[in-house]
C-alpha positions as CSV (number, residue, x, y, z in Angstrom):
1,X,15.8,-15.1,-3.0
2,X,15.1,-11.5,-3.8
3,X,15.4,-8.8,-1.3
4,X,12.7,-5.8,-1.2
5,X,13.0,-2.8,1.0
6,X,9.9,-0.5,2.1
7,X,10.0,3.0,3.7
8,X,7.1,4.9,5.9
9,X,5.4,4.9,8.7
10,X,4.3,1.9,10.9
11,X,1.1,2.8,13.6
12,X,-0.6,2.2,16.4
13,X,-4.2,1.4,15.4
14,X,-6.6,1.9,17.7
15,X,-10.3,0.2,16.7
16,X,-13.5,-0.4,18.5
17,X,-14.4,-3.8,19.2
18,X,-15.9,-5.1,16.0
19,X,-18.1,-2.4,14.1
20,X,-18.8,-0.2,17.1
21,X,-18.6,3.4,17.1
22,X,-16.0,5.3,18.8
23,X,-16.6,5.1,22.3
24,X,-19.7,3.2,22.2
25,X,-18.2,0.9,24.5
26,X,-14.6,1.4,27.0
27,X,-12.6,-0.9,24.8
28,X,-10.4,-0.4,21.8
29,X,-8.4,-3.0,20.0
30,X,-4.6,-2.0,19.8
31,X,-2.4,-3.5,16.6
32,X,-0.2,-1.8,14.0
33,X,-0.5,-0.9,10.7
34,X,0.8,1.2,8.2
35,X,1.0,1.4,4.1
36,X,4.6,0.2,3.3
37,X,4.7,-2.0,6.9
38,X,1.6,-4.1,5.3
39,X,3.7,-4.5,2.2
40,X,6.4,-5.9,3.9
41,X,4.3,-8.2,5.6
42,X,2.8,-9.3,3.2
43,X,5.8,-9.5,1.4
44,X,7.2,-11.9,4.3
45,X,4.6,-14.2,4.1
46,X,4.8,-14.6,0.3
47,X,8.2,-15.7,1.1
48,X,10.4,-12.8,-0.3
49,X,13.0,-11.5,2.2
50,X,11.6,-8.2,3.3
51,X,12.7,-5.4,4.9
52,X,11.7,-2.4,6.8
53,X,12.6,1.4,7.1
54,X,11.3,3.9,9.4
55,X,12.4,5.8,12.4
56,X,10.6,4.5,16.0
57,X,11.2,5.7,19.2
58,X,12.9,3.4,21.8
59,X,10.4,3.1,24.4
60,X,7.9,0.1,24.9
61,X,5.4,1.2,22.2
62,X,8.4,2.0,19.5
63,X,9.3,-1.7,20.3
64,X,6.1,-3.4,20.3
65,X,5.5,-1.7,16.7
66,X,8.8,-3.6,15.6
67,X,7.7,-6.5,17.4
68,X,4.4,-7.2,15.2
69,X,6.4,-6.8,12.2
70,X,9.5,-9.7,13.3
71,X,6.4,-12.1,14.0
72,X,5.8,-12.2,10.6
73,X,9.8,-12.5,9.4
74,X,10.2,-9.0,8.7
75,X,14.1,-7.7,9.1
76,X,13.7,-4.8,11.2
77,X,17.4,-4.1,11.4
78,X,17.3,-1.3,9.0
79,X,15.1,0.7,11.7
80,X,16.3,3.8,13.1
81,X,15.6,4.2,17.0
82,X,15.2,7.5,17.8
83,X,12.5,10.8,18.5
84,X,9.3,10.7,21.4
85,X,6.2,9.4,19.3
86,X,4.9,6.5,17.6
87,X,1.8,7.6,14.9
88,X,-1.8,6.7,15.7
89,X,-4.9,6.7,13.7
90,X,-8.1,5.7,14.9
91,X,-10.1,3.6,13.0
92,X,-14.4,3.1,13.0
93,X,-15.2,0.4,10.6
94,X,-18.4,1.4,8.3
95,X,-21.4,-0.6,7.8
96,X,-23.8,-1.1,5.3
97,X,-24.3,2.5,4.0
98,X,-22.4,4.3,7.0
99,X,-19.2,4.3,6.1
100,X,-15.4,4.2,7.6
101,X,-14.0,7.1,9.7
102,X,-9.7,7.2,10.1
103,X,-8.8,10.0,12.5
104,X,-5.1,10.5,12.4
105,X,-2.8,11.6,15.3
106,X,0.5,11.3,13.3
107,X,1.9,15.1,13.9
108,X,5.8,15.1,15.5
109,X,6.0,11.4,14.9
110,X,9.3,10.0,15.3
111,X,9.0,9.2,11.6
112,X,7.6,12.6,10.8
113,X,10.5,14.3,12.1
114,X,13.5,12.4,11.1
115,X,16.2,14.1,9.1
116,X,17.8,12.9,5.7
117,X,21.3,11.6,8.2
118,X,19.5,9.3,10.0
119,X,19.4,6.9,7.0
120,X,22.5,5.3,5.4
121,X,20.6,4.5,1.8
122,X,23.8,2.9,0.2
123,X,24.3,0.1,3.4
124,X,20.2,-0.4,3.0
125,X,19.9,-1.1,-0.7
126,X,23.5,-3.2,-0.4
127,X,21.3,-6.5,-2.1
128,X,18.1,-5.5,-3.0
129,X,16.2,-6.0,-5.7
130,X,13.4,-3.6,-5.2
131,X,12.1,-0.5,-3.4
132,X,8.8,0.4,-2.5
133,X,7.1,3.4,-0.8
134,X,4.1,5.0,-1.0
135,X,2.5,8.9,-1.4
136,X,1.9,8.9,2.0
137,X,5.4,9.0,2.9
138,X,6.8,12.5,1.5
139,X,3.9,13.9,3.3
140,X,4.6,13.3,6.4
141,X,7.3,16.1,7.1
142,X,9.4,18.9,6.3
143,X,12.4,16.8,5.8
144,X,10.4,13.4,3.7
145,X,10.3,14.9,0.6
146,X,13.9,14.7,0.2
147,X,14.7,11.6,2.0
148,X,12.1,9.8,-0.5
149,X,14.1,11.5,-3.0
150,X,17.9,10.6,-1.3
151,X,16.1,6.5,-1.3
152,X,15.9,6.4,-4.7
153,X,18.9,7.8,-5.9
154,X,20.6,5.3,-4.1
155,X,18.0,2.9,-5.1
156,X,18.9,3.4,-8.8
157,X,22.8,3.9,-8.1
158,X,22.2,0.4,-6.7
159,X,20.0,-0.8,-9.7
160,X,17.1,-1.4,-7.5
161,X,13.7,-1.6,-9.2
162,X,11.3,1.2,-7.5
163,X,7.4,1.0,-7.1
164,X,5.1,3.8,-5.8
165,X,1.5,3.7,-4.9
166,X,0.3,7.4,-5.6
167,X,-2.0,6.4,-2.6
168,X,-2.6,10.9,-1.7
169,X,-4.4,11.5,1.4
170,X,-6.0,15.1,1.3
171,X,-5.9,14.7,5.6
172,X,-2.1,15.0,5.4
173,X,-1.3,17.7,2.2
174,X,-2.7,19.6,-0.6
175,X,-3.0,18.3,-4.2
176,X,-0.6,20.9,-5.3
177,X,1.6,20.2,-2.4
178,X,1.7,16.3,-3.5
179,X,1.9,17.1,-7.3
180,X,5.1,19.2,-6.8
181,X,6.5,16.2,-4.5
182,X,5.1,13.0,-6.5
183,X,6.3,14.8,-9.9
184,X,10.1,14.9,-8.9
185,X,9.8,11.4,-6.9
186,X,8.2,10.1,-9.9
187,X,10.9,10.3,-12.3
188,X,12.6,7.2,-10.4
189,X,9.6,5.2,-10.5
190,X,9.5,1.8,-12.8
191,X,6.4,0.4,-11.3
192,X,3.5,3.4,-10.6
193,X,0.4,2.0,-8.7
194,X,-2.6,3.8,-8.7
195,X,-6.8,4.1,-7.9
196,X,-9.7,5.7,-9.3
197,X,-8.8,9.1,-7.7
198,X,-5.2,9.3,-6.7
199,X,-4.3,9.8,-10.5
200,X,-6.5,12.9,-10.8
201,X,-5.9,14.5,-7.1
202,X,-2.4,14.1,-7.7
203,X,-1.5,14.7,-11.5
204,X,-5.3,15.5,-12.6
205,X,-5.5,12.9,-14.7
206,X,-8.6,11.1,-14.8
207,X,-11.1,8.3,-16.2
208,X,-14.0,9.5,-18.3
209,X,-17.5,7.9,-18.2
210,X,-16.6,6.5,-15.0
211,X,-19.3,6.6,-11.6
212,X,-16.9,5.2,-8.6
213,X,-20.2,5.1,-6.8
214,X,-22.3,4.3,-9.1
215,X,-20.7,1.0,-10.2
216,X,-20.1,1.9,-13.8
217,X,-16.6,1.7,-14.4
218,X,-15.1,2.2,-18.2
219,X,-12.6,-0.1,-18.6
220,X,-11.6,2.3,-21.8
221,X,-10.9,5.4,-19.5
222,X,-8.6,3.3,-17.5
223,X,-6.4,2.2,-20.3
224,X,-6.3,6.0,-20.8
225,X,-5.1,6.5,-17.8
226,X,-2.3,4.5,-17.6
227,X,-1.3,5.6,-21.1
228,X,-1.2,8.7,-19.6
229,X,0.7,8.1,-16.8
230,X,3.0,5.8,-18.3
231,X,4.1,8.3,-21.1
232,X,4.5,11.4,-18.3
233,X,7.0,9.5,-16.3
234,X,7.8,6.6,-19.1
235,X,6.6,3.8,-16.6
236,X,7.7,0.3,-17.2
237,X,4.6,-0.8,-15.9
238,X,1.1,1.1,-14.4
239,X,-1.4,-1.1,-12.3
240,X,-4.9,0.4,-11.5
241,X,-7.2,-0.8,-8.9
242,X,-10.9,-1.1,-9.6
243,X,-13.3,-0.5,-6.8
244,X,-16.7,0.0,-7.7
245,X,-18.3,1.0,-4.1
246,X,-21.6,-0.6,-3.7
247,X,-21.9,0.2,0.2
248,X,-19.1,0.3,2.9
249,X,-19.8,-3.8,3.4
250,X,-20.2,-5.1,-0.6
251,X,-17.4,-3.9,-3.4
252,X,-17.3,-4.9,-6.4
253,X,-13.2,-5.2,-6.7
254,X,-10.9,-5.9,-9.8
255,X,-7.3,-4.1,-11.3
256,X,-5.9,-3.3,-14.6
257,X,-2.2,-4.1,-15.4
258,X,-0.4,-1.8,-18.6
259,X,2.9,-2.8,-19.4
260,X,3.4,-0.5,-22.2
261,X,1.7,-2.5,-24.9
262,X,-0.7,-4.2,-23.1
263,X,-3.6,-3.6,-21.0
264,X,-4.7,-6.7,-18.7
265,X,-8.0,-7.2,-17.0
266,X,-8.1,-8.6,-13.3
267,X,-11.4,-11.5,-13.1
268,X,-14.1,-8.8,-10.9
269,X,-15.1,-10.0,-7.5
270,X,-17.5,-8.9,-4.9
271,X,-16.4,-8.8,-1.5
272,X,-18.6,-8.5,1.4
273,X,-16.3,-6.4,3.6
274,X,-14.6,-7.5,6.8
275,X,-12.0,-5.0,6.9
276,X,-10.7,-3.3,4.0
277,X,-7.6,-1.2,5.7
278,X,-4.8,-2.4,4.0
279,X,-6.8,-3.6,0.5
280,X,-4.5,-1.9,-1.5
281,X,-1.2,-2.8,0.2
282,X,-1.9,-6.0,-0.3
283,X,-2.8,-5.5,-4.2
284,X,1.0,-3.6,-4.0
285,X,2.6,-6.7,-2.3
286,X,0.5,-9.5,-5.0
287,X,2.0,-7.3,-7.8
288,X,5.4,-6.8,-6.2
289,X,5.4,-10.9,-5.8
290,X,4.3,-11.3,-9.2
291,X,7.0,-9.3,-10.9
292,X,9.8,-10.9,-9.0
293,X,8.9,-14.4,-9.4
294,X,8.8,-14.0,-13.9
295,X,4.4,-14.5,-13.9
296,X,3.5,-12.7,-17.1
297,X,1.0,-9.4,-16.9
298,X,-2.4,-11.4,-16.9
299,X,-1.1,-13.5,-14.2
300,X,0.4,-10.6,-12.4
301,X,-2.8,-8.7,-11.8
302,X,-4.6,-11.9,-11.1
303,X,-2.7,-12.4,-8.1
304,X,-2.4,-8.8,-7.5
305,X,-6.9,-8.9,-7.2
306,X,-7.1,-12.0,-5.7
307,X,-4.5,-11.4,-2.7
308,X,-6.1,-7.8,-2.5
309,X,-9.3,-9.6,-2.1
310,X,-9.0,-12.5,0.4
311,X,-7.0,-9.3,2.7
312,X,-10.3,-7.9,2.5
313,X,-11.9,-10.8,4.1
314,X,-9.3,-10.5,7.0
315,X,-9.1,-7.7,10.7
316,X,-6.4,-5.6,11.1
317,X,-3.7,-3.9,8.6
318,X,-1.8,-7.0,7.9
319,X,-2.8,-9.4,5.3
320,X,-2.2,-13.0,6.2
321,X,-2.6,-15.3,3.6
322,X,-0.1,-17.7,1.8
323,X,1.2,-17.8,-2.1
324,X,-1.2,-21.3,-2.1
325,X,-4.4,-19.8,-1.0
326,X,-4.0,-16.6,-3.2
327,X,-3.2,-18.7,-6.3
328,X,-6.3,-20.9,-5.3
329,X,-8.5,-17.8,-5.2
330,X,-6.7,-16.4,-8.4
331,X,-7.2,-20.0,-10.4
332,X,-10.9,-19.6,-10.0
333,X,-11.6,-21.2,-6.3
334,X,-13.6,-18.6,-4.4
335,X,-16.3,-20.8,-3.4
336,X,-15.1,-19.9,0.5
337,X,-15.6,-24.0,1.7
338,X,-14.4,-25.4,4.2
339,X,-10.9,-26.7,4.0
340,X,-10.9,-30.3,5.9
């Protein structure tokens, strides 16, 4: 069975009850997500062995963070104990044309603090077949930069395939600040992931002809893209996700897949929007699966969409779905019956 490690930040989440506001009512919903935790998850339930890095305090929260992620057959034994906070972001889910609002309270995390020594790379990669982190990561800290950077070294010393989701957030660092970061972390990628912004807020490279909320996407820009991409960092592979916002409850959602020669198309399907947190850790954790079990391009970003899709339909950070159901959805079954 192949072994894939992930590395960031696991947090609390803290939601109103269904599509409330913030503090329209006294409750809030407490679980855990975070970019590279939902790809292990995901991950897990697919089957692959999976494990986690991060750093997490020791207290009751630290542990109930590791908790939710051994339910699911995560190994959590990589996971340094250590430092006072566990990350939180609050989370209002949009509705019809009022969108999502994500507050972060991440500063001085346990995570956000840690220090290149608290991490023995060579003992964590010892059997692993694939490393995977996000953009999200290196911004975090003073120190993450170069502990993403010490990962995959060792990750390549160790012949480990790496994958990246540019995923920037503009809450957390500048574009300049995550260009000069993503450039040098870049040049050990194999497998880049990507949207319809993060390529131009990180490396300014972007789609022409192409209204994300609109709904007109050119499928032509996107090949250009990845070209792009793929030829500044020489890429094995660049996947693109597709998401043609129609209002924070209806997408239109599909992904492109270049392997160097060719560029695949991902079937197009319209979600109506329980919770999209997590959407494109999911799509990560589909194509991750993909390449590791041998499916060719075309089938890779068909399973990619369709596990990305059926997350969408599902609360919480975590996508829980099985190989079977995604395959049924990605074979052309998304009529949403009833299974008896």
């Amino acid at each position: 069975m192949s072994r894939v490690v992930t590395f960031g930040e696991i947090m609390l989440r803290l939601a109103p009850n269904g599509y409330y506001r913030f503090f329209q009512n006294d409750q809030m919903q407490a679980t855990f997500g975070g970019g590279e935790a939902n790809v292990a998850v995901s991950l897990a339930n697919f089957g692959v062995d999976s494990t986690y890095v991060t750093k997490l305090p020791k207290h009751a929260i630290g542990q109930a963070a590791v908790d939710s992620l051994r339910y699911f057959g995560v190994d959590t034994s990589k996971i340094v104990r250590g430092g006072d906070r566990v990350g939180i972001y609050y989370l209002e889910k949009g509705a019809s044309q009022r969108g999502s609002v994500c507050i972060y309270d991440r500063a001085h995390s346990a995570i956000a603090e840690a220090k290149p020594a608290d991490f023995d790379w060579n003992a964590i990669f010892e059997g692993a077949d694939w490393f995977h982190f996000t953009g999200i990561t290196p911004a975090l800290g003073s120190e993450l930069v170069n502990i993403c950077l010490g990962a995959c070294k060792a990750a390549k010393a160790h012949g480990v395939k790496i994958s990246c989701d540019l995923n920037y957030r503009g809450k957390l660092w500048t574009r300049a600040e995550a260009r000069e970061a993503m450039t040098k972390l870049c040049e050990y990628v194999d497998v880049c992931i990507s949207n319809e912004e993060d390529a131009k807020d990180v490396f300014g490279i972007e789609a022409e002809n192409t209204d994300i909320y609109g709904g007109k996407l050119n499928h032509e820009g996107y090949k250009s893209v990845a070209k792009q991409l793929a030829d500044k960092f020489g890429f094995e592979k660049v996947a693109i996700t597709l998401r043609s916002s129609i209002s924070a409850s209806d997408n239109d959602w599909a992904g492109m897949l270049y392997d160097g020669k060719n560029y695949c198309f991902s079937k197009s399907y319209h979600l109506h929007i329980v919770d999209r947190v997590g959407g494109g850790d999911s799509f990560g954790a589909g194509l991750i699966y993909s390449l590791l079990t041998g499916k060719d391009t075309q089938s890779a970003i068909e399973f990619a969409v369709a596990a990305s899709a059926l997350k969408h339909s599902i609360e919480g950070d975590f996508n829980r779905v099985s190989v079977t159901e995604v395959e049924k959805l990605a074979g052309g079954d998304g009529s949403g019956r009833v299974q008896r």
